[in-house]
C-alpha positions in Angstrom: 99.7 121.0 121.4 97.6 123.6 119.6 94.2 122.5 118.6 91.0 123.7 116.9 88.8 125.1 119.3 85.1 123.5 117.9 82.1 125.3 118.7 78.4 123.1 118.5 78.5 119.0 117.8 81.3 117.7 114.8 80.8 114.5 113.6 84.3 113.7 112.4 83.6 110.4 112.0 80.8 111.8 109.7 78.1 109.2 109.4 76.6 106.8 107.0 74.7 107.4 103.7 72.6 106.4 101.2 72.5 107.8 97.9 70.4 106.6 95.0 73.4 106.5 92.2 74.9 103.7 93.5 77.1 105.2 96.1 75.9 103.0 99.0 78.2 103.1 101.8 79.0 106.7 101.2 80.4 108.9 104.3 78.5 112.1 104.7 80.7 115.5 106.0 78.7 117.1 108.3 79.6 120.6 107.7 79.9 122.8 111.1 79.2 126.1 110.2 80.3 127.9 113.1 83.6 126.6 113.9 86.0 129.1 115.6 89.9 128.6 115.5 91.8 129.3 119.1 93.8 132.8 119.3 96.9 130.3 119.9 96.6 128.7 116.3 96.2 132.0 114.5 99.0 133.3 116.4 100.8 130.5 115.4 100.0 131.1 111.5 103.0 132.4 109.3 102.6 135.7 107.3 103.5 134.1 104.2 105.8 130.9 103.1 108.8 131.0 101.4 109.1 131.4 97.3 109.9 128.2 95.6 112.5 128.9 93.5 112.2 127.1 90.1 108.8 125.6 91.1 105.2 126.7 90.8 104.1 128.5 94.3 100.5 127.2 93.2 101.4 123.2 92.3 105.3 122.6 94.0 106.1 121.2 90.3 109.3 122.8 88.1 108.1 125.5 85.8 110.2 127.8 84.2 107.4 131.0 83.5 107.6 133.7 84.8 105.2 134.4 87.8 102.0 136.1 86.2 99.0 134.6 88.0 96.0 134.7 86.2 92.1 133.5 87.3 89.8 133.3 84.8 86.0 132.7 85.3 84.4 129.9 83.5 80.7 128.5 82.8 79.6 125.2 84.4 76.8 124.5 82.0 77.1 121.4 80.5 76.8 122.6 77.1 80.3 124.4 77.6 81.7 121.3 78.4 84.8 119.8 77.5 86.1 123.7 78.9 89.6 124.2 76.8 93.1 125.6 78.1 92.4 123.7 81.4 95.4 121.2 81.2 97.6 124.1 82.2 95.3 125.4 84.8 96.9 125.0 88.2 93.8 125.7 90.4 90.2 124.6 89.3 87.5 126.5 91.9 83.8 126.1 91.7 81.8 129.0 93.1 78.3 129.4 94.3 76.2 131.6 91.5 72.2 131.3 91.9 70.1 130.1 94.6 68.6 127.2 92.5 72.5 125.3 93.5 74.0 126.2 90.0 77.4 127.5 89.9 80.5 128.9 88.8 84.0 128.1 87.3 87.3 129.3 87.7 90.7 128.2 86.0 93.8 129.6 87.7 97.2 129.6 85.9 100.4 130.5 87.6 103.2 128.1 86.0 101.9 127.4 82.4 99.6 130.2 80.5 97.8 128.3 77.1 97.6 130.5 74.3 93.5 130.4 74.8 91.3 129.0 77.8 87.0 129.2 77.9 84.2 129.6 78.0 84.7 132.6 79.7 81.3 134.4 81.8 81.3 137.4 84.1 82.5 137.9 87.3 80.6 137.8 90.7 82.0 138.9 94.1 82.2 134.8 94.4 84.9 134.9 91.9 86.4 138.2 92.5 87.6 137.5 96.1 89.2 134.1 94.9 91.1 136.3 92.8 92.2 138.3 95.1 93.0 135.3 97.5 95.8 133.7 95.1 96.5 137.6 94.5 96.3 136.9 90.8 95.1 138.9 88.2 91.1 138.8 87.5 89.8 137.9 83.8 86.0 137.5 83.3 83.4 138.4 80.5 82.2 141.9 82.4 79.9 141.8 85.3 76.1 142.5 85.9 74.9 146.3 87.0 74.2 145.0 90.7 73.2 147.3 92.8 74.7 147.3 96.9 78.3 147.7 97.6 78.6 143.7 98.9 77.7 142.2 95.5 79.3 145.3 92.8 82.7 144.0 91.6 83.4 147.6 90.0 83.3 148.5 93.6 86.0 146.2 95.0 88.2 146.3 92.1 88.7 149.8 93.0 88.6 148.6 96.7 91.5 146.6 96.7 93.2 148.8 94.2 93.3 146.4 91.0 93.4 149.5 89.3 96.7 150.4 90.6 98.6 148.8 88.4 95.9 147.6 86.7 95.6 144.0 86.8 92.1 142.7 85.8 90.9 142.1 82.3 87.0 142.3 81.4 86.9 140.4 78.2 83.5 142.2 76.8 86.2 145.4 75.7 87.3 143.5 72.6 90.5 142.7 74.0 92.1 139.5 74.8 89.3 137.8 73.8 87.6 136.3 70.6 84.5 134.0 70.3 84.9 130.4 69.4 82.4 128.7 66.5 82.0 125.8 68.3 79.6 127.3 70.8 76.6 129.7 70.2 77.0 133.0 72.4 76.9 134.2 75.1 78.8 131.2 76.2 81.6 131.1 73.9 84.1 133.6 74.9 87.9 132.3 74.4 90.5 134.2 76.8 93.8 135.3 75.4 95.7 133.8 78.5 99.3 134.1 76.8 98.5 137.2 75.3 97.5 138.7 78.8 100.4 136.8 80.4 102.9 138.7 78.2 100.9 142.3 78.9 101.1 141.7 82.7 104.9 141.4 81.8 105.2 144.4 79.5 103.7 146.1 82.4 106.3 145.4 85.3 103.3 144.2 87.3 104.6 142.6 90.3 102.8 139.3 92.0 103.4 138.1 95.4 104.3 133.7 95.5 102.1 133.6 98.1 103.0 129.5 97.8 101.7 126.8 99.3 103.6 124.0 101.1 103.9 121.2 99.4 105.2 117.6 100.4 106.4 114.6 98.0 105.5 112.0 100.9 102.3 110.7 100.3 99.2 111.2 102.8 97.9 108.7 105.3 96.3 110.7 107.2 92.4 110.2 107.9 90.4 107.6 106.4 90.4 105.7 102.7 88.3 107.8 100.4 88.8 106.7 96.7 85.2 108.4 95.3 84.0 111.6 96.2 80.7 113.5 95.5 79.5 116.7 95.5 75.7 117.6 95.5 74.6 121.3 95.4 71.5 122.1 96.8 68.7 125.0 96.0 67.8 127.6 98.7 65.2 128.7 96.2 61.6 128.5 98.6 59.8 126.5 95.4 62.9 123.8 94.5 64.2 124.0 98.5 66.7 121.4 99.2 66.4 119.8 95.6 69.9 119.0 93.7 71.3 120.9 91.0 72.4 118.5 88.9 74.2 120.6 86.4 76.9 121.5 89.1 76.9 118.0 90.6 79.9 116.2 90.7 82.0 113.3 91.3 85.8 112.3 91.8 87.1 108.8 91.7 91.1 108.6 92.9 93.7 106.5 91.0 96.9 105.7 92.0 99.5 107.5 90.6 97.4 110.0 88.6 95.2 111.3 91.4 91.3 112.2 91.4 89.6 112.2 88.0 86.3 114.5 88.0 83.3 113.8 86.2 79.9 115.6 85.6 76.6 114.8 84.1 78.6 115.6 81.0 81.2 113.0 81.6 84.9 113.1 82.5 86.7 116.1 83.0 88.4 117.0 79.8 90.5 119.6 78.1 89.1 120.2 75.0 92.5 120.8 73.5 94.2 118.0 74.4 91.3 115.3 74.8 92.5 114.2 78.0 91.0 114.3 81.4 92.4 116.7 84.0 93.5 115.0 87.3 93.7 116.6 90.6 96.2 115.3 93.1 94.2 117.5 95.8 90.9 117.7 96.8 90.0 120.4 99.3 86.3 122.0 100.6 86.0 125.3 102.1 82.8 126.0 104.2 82.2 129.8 104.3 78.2 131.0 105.0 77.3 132.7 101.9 74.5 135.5 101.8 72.8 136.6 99.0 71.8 140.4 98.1 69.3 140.5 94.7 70.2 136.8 94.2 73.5 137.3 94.0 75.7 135.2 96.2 79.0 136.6 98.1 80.7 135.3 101.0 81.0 136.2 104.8 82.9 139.3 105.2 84.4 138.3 101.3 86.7 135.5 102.5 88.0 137.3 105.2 86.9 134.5 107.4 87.6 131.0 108.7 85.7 127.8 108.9 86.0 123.9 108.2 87.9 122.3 105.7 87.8 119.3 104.1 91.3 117.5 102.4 91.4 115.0 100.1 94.6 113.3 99.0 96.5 110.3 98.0 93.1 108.3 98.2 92.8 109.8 102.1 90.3 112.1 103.5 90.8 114.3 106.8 88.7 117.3 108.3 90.9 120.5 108.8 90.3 124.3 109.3 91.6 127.3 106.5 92.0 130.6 107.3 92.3 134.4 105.9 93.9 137.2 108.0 92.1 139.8 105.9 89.9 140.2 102.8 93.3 140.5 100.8 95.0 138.0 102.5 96.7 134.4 101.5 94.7 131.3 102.1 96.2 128.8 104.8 95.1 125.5 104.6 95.4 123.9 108.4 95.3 120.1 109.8 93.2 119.3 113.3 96.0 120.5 115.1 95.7 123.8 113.6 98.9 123.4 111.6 99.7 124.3 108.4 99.1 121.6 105.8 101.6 120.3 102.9 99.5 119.4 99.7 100.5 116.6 97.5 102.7 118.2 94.2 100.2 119.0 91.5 96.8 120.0 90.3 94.4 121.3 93.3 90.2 121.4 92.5 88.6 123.7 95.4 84.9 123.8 96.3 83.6 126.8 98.1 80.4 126.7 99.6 78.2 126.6 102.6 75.8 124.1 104.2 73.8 123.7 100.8 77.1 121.1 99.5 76.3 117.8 100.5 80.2 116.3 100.3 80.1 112.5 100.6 83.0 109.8 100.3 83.8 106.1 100.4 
């Protein structure tokens, strides 16, 4: 039987914790940072799954769009909060951005595209590489004059040939884009998603599935989890190891409507509609993340592997993913190094290092 080779001590078990908001008997993940998969389970790892026909590569759910897959980057300041256009999102990623713990955003759309989705902010080479990883299109509110090849996102655009066709959108060139009155600027920047779904068509711009698998037999797997939190922790030397609580977070399971997410700001809403978005997957990639200027970007840009953590169906269970290349597809694996099924649905990803503190009961 193939297995993950572990390097250094794992707690699967994880062990007990105390939290001060009332989440008493809490489980915490203790991330390994340097786990190593065996050359028989990445020989063992498919290129690429079949297409879906008829069904969303990025959810296993009918859809009838054609296949334009869009990531958008989104603020996570509370004061952006409800975010709008998010009901249709099929992917919701949260990204490192400063040391202080805060982060990023990102909506990505691949079976439904809303006529408008915000509050849009600029790109990073945290959000640009999960882009690439759903090989989707890239839509953000420009990007900041960094300075070193490892951070620039002008640099790997042209890198990994977005240019060619051209299948990114910065939102500061008037286009696609218009600013909402509800919000003051900088943080009020509504994306076009429709209108940029129908250019990407005009164009001929092909997409690869690159699907997930996907399973309608529900997960028993690991141990109960029904709430899940998610503390983000400065690497700043004056606030070290002190909580950012405006990317904290939280996720309580229901049956048959999967894991509601709050924040400080409440439940997870889309503007839109009014109703809270609920995740039938929970997942946690550990990637070490180094900084350049004070801007974040991972290990080798996601060209990596490390521990993963899977939440589903009110279950928790400690995996592994995996990424041939920096423009490779993502493969979610089990602890026998095989490839995972998700549950049919909506799938919220944290990527991070040590500094998320994941805890569960």
């Amino acid at each position: 039987m193939k297995k993950i080779r572990w390097w250094g001590l794992l707690l699967a078990a994880a062990i007990l914790f105390q939290t001060a908001a009332g989440f008493a008997d809490a489980i915490t993940i203790q991330p390994d940072m340097e786990l190593v998969l065996s050359e028989d389970v990445i020989k063992g790892i498919v290129k690429s799954n079949p297409d879906l026909e008829g069904l969303s590569p990025l959810t296993g759910l009918p859809t009838e769009e054609a296949y334009t897959p869009i990531a958008v980057v989104l603020d996570d300041s509370p004061e952006v909060f409800p975010h709008w256009g998010v009901a249709d999102a099929d992917w919701i990623v949260q990204t490192p951005l400063r040391m202080d713990g805060a982060t990023r955003m990102m909506a990505v759309y691949g079976g439904a595209y809303p006529e408008q989705a915000g509050g849009v902010r600029s790109g990073r080479m945290t959000t640009f590489p999960v882009a690439v990883m759903f090989k989707a299109a890239a839509a953000f509110a420009g990007n900041p004059p960094t300075h070193g090849w490892d951070i620039t996102v002008d640099y790997w655009i042209d890198e990994w040939d977005y240019n060619k066709p051209i299948r990114y959108f910065n939102l500061l060139s008037g286009k696609y884009a218009e600013r909402v009155e509800f919000l003051e600027p900088p943080q009020n920047l509504s994306a076009h998603i429709q209108e940029m779904h129908q250019r990407l068509l005009e164009r001929k711009v092909k997409f690869e599935q690159r699907a997930f698998l996907f399973t309608d037999e529900k997960e028993t797997r690991g141990d109960e989890a029904k709430a899940i939190q998610m503390h983000f922790l400065s690497r700043e030397e004056e606030t070290l190891g002190t909580e950012n609580l405006n990317s904290a977070c939280s996720f309580e399971y229901q049956e048959g409507t999967g894991y509601l997410h709050s924040s400080r700001t409440g439940l997870y809403t889309d503007r839109d509609t009014k109703e809270a978005v609920p995740f039938a997957n929970v997942v946690v990639l550990r990637c070490p993340v180094e900084w350049e200027g004070g801007y974040p970007y991972y290990k080798d840009h996601l060209r990596y592997y490390g521990q993963a953590e899977y939440f589903m169906n009110g279950r928790h269970f400690t995996g592994a993913w995996y990424r041939a290349g920096r423009l490779a597809r993502l493969v979610l694996l089990d602890d026998q190094g095989q490839e995972i099924s998700l549950q049919r649905g909506k799938t919220f990803l944290a990527i991070n290092d040590e500094n998320l503190v994941v805890s569960y009961e």
